[in-house]
C-alpha positions in Angstrom: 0.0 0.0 0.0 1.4 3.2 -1.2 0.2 6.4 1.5 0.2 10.2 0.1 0.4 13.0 3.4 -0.8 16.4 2.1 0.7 18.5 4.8 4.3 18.1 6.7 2.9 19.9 10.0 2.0 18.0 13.7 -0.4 15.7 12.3 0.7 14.9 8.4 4.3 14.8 9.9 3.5 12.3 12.7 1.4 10.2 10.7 3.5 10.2 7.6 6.4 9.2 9.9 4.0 6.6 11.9 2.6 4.8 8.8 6.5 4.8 7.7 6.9 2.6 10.5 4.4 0.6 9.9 5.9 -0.4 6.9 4.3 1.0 4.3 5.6 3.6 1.7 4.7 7.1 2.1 5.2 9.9 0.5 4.5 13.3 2.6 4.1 16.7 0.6 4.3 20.2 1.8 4.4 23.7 -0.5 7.0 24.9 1.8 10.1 24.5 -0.2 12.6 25.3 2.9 10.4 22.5 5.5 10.8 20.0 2.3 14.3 20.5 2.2 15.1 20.7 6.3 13.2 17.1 6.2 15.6 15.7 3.9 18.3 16.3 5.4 17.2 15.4 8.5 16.1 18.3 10.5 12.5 18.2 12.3 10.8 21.7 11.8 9.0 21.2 15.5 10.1 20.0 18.6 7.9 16.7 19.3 9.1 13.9 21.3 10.3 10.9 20.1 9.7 12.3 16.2 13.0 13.0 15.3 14.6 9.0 15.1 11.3 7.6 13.5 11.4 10.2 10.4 15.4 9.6 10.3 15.0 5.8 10.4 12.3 5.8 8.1 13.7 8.3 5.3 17.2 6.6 5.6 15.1 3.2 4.7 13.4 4.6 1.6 9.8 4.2 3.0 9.4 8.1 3.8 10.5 10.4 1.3 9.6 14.3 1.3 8.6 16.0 -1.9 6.8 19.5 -3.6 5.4 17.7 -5.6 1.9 17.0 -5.2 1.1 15.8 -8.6 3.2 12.9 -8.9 3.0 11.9 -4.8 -1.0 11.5 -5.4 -0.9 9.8 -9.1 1.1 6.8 -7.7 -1.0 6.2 -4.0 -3.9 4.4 -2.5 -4.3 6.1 0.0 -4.5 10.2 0.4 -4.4 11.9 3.6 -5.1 15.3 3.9 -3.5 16.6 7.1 -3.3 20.6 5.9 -3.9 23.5 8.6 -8.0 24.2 9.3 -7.4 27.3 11.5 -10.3 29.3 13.2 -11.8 32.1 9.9 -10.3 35.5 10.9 -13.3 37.3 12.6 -15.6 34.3 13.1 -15.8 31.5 15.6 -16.0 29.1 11.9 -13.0 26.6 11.0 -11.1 27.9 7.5 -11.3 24.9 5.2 -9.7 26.8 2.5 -6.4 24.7 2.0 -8.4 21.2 2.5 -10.6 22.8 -0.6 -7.6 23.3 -2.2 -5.7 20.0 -1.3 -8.6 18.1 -2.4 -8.8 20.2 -5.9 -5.6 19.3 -6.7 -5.7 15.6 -5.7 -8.8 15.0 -7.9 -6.7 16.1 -11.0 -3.7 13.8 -9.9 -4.9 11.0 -9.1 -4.5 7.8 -11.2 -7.2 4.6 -10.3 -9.0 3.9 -7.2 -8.0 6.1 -4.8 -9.3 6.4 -1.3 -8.9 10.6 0.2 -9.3 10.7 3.4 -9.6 13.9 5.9 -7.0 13.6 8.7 -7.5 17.1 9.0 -10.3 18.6 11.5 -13.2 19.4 9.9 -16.7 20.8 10.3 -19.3 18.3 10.3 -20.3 18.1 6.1 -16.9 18.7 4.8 -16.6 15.1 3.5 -19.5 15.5 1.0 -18.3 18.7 0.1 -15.1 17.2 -1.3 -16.7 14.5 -2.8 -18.3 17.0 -4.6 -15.5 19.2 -5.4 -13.6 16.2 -6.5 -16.2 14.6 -8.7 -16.6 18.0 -10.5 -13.1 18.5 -10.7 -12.8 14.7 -12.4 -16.4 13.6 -13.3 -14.4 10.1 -14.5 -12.9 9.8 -11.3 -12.4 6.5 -9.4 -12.4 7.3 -5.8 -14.0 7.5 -2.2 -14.0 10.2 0.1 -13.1 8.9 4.1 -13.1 10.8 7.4 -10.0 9.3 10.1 -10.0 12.0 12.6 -7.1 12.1 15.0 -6.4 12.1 18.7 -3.2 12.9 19.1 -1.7 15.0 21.9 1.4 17.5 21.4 4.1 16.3 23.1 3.2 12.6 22.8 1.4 12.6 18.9 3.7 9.2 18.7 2.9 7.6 21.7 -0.3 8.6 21.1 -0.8 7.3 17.0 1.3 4.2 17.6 -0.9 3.3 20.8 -4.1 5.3 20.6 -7.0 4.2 22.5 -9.2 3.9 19.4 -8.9 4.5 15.5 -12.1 6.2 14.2 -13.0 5.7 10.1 -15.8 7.6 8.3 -16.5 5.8 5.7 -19.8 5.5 2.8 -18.5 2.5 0.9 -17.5 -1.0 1.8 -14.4 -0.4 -0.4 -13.3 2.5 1.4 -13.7 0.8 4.5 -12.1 -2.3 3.6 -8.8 -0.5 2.4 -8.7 1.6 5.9 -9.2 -1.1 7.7 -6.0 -2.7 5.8 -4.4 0.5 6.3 -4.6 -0.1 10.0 -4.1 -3.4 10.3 -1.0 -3.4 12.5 -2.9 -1.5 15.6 -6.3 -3.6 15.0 -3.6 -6.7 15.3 -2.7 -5.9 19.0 -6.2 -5.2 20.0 -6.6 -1.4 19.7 -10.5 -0.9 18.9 -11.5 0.0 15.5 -14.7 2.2 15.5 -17.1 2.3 11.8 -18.9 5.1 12.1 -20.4 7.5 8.8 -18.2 10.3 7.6 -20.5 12.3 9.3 -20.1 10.4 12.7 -16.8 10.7 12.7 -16.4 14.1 11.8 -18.4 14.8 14.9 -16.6 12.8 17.1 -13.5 14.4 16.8 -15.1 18.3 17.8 -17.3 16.0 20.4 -14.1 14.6 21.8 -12.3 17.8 21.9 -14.9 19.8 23.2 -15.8 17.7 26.0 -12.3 17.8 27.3 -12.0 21.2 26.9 -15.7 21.9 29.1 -13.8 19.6 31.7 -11.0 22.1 31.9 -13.1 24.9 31.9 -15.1 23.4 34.7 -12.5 22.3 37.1 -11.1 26.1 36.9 -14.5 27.8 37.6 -14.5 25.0 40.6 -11.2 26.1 41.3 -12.3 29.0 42.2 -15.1 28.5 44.2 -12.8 26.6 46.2 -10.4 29.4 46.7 -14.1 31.2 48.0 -15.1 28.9 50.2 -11.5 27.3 51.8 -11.7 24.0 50.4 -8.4 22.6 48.5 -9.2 21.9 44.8 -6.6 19.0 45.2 -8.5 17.2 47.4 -12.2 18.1 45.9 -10.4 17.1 42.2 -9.3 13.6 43.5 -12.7 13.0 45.3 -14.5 13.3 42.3 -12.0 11.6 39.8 -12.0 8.5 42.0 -15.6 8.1 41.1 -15.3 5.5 37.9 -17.9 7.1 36.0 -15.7 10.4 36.2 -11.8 9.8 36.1 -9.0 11.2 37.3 -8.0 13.4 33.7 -8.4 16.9 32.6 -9.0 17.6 36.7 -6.1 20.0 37.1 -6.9 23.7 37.7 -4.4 26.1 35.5 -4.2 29.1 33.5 -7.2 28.0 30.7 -6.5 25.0 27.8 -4.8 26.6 24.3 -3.1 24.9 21.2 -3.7 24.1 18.5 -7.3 22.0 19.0 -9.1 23.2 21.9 -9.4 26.7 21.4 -10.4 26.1 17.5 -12.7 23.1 18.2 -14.8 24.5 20.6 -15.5 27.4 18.3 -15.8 25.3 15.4 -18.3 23.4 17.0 -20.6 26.0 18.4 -20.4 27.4 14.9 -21.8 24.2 13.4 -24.7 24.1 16.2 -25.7 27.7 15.3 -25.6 27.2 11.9 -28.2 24.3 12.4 -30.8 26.3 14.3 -29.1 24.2 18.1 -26.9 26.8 19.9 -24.9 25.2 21.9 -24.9 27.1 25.5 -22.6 24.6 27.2 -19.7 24.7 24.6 -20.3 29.1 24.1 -20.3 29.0 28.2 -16.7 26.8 28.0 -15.6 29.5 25.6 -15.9 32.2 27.4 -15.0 31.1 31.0 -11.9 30.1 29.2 -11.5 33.7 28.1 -12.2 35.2 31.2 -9.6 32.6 32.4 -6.6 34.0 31.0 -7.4 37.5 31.3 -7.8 37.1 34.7 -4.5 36.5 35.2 -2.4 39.4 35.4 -5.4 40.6 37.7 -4.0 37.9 40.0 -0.2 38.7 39.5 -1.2 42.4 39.8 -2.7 42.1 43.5 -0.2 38.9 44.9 2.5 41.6 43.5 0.9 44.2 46.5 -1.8 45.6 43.7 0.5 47.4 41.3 2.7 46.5 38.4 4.3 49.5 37.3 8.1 48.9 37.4 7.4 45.6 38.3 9.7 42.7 37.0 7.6 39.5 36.2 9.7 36.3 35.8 7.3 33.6 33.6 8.7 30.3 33.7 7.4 29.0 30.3 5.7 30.1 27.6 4.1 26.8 25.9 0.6 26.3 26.2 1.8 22.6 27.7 4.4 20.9 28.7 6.8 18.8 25.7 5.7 21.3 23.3 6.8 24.2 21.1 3.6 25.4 20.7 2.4 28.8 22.0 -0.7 28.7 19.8 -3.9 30.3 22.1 -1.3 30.0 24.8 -1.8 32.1 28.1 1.2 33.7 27.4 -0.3 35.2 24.5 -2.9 37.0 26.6 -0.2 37.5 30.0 2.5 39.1 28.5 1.1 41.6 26.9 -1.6 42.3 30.4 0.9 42.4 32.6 3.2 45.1 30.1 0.7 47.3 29.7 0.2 47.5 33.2 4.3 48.6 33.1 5.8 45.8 34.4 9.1 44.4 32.6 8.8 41.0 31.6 11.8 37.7 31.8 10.7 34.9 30.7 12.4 31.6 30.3 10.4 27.7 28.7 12.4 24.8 28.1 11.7 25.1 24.1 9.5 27.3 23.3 11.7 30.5 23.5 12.4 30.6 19.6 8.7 31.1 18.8 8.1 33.8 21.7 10.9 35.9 20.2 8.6 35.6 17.4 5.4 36.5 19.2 6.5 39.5 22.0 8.5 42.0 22.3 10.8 43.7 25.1 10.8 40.3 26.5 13.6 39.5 28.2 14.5 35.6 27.6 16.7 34.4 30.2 19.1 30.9 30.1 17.1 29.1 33.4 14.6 30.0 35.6 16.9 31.6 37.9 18.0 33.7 35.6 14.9 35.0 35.1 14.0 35.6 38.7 16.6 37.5 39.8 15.5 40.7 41.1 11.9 39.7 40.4 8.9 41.3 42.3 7.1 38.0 41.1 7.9 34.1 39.5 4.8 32.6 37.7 4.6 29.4 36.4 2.6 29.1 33.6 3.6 25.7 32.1 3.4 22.4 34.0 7.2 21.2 32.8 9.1 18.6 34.6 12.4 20.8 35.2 10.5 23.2 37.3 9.6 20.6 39.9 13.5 20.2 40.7 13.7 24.3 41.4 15.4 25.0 44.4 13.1 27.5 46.4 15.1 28.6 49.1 17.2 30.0 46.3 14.8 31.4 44.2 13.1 33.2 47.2 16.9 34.6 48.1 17.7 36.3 44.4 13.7 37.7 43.9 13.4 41.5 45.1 10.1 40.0 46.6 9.7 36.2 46.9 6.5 36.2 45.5 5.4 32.9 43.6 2.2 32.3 41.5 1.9 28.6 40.6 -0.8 28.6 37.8 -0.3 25.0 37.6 -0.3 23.6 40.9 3.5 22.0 40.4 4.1 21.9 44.2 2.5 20.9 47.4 1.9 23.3 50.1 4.5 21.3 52.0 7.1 21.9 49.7 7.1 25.8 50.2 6.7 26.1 53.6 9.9 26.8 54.8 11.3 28.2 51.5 10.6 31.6 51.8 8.5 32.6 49.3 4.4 33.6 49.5 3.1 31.3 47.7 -0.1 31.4 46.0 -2.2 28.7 43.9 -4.9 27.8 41.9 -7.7 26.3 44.2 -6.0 26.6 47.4 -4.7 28.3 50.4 -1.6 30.4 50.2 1.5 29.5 52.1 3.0 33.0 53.8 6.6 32.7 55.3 6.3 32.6 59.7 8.0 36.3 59.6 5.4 38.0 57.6 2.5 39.7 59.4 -0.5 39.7 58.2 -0.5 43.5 57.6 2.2 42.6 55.3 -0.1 40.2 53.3 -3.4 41.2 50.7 -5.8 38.2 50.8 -5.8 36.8 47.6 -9.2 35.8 45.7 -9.7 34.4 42.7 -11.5 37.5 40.8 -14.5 34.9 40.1 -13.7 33.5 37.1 
């Protein structure tokens, strides 16, 4: 079976390099001429765990290859993924299926005998028969089927996550079609991983469904995060009472700054677009969209008053921009919303993320980016910790608290216990708990913190 990636970005790269591995030979395409050529020769355009040696054992045994050329990568494949961008419309809450339009235009003239095009992309409920349309137009002759095979992969572990995924989802209207992708995955049905047949409409829905739900999840726990902060309860505790319940679980219970990236922010809009446009608003998902909002522009109201209620001439010290942890990516992170808050309010900005620093260079300005995260706090009126990476657990307090102007701390991600500041010398402040306040500090000296409400 010969597989065709439109699209060399998180997901076309990953599953280009994934369905390398599982023997097959793929061909990924991208118009960037400078990504094409960095792939080559070896050099992975995002930082993504555990990428880098499958696409480099792969290419160096001839069963990836990286091309421009669209025309002849589709003529000689089965199977077609498109895995091109579907970003949020400028202006609108509604996903911008221009380049999938465009992908699948292009593939319909190209292709040479049965082929079966399938969306990896996320799409908008309906997109499917639209390029079955487009495409039949475009080559009335045609021989082909149209598939939907959302993903579900998570940046920072996509591999993990496609080589070991908890279910494969295939949209499919013909018992061709389905028959081919069910070849196509073979080697994860073989170990057991659970193959769900759905429509291409199903499974277009499933993906925003999936998405959305975790992202109301999120929005929840923070709003009960709050509450919490109100009434003197410890989120912690309230989070691991409810997650032991089977019919709840234990994930997407942690309190933090509001959810970004590349999905959730887009998805949920997508989605509620989609139930508007059918007559059904959707209150919940419009309600997670804007708690999340209010989420991140609540913060630098939080570092503003734990920072004794002013930031001019302030310095901030943000340890890491990402909007996760083992990613690059500051798409709709809360960085993108902090930074700028907390600047216009006048305080001066250090900032330091494990990998991410290269694309906030691109995004801010008069940021200073600093080596470590003691770099970045010296002489800081304020640390915040923004992203939920390993290295910060191993910070040594004591010393931070020692080289701040004020040993203030915001943990927007809950990395410590309460125990493990106590004695450090920092005020320490949370997300859905009390705050710790070094022995010599009077209470004078202190501001209660709330929440804001959010």
């Amino acid at each position: 079976m010969k597989i065709t990636v439109i699209g060399a970005g998180y997901v076309g790269l990953v599953s280009a390099a994934c369905f390398s591995d599982f023997g097959y030979e793929v061909t990924c395409v991208d118009r960037d001429a400078r990504k094409v050529a960095a792939l080559g020769n070896g050099k992975i355009p995002i930082y993504e765990q555990g990428l880098e040696p499958v696409v480099a054992s792969n290419h160096q045994a001839g069963r990836l290859t990286f091309t421009e050329d669209l025309k002849t990568a589709v003529a000689g494949a089965d199977v077609v993924l498109i895995a091109v961008g579907t970003p949020t419309r400028e202006g609108e809450d509604a996903a911008d299926l221009s380049y999938v339009y465009a992908a699948a235009e292009e593939i319909a003239h190209a292709m040479q005998g049965y082929t079966v095009i399938v969306t990896k992309s996320t799409v908008p409920v309906g997109t499917a028969a639209k390029l079955r349309e487009i495409i039949s137009r475009a080559r009335p002759d045609g021989n082909f089927d149209v598939a939907s095979n959302p993903e579900f992969m998570r940046e920072g572990s996509a591999v993990e996550d496609f080589q070991r995924p908890d279910r494969v989802v295939i949209g499919v209207s013909s018992e061709r079609a389905e028959q081919v992708l069910r070849q196509l995955y073979r080697p994860l049905t073989a170990k057991n991983v659970p193959l769900v047949v759905a429509s291409c409409e199903a499974a277009e829905v499933i993906k925003y469904a999936a998405n959305t739900f975790l992202a109301t999840r999120i929005a929840f726990v923070n709003q009960l995060a709050d509450l919490c902060e109100e009434v003197g309860a410890d989120i912690q505790d309230v989070a691991r009472g409810m997650g032991l319940d089977k019919r709840i679980g234990l994930q997407f219970l942690n309190p933090g700054p509001g959810f970004g990236g590349s999905c959730f922010p887009k998805d949920t809009r997508a989605l509620a677009h989609t139930a508007r446009l059918y007559g059904y608003p959707f209150t919940i998902v419009e309600n997670v969209i804007a708690a999340n909002e209010a989420r991140k522009g609540a913060l630098a109201d939080r570092i503003e008053q734990a920072a004794g209620g002013t930031l001019a001439g302030k310095r901030i010290a943000l340890l890491g921009i990402a909007f996760k942890a083992e990613t690059d990516d500051i798409r709709d992170a809360a960085s993108l919303t902090v930074i700028p808050d907390l600047q216009k309010r006048g305080a001066a900005v250090a900032a330091f993320d494990p990998v991410a620093m290269d694309n906030g260079r691109q995004a801010f300005q008069s940021v200073q980016w600093c080596a470590d995260a003691y770099s970045a706090a010296i002489g800081a009126d304020a640390v915040v910790i923004l992203t939920e990476w390993n290295v910060f657990l191993g910070l040594d307090l004591k010393r931070l608290a020692r080289d701040m102007r004020e040993p203030v701390m915001l943990d927007f991600r809950n990395l410590f216990t309460l125990s493990d500041v106590k004695g450090s010398g920092l005020t320490y402040h949370s997300i859905g708990r009390a705050s710790v306040v070094p022995p010599e500090t009077t209470k004078a000296d202190v501001i209660p913190f709330k929440s804001g409400k959010v």
